[in-house]
C-alpha positions in Angstrom: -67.5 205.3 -9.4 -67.6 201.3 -9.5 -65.0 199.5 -8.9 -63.6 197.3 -12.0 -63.9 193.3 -11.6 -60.7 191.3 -11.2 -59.5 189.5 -13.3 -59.6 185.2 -12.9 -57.5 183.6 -15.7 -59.8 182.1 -17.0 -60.8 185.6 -17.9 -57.3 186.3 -18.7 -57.7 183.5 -21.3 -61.2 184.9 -23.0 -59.6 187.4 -23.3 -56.5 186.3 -24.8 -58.8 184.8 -27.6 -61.4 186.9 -28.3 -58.4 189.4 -28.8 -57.6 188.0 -32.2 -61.2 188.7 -33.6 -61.6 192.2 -31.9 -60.9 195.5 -33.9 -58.7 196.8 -31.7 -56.4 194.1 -30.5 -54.5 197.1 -28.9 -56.9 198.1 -26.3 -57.9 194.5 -25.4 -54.0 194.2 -24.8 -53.8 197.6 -22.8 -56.4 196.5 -20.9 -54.8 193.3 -19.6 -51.8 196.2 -19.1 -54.4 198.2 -16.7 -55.1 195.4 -14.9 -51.9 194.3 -13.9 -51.3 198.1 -12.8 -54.5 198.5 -10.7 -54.0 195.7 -9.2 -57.0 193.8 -10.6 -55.8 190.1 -11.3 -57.5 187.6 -8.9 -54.1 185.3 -8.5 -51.3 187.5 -8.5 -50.0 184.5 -9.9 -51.7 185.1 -12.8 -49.6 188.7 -13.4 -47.0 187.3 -15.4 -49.6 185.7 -17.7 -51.8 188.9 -18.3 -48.3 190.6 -19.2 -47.4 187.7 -22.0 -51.0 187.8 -23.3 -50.2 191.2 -24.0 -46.9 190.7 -25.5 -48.6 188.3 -27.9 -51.6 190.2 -28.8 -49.1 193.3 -29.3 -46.5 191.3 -31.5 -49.8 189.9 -33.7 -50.4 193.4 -34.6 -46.7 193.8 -35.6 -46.0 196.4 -33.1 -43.2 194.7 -32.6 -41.4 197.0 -30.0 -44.0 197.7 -27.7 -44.3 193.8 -27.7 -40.7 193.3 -27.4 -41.2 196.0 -24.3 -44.1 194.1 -22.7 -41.7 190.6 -22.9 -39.2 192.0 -20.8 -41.7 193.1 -18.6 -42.8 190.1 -18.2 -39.9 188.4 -17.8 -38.6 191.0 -14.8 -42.0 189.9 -13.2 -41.1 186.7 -13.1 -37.9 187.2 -11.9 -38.8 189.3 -9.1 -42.1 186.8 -8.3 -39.2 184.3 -7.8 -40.9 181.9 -9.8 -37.8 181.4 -12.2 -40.0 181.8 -15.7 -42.4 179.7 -14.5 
């Protein structure tokens, strides 16, 4: 089975845009989800911003409690990165 690519942000951010075009915002945004979980984002850095890209795309579709859900997820990622909400 191949393995999955990570994840630069620069992806992160393609993919934050083309999310808004795509039929199915929702996968695009459980993808980022997927990749955060299996450990596929280049610069773990980059974690907190896969997570809010999510939120976003989530809360454009009005799903707003799965968004709300994927916020505080991001939030307790940054908190535990020790980044302070950076």
């Amino acid at each position: 089975m191949p393995s999955l690519p990570l994840l630069t942000s620069d992806d992160l951010d393609l993919l934050g845009a083309a999310a808004f075009d795509a039929d199915d915002p929702l996968a695009v945004a459980g993808d980022l989800v997927d990749a955060v979980e299996q450990g596929r984002i280049a610069d773990k850095a980059s974690i907190g911003h896969a997570l809010i890209l999510a939120a976003e795309i989530t809360e454009q579709v009005e799903d707003l409690d799965a968004a709300l859900l994927l916020a505080e997820r991001t939030r307790d990622w940054w908190s535990w990165a020790g980044c302070g909400g950076c």
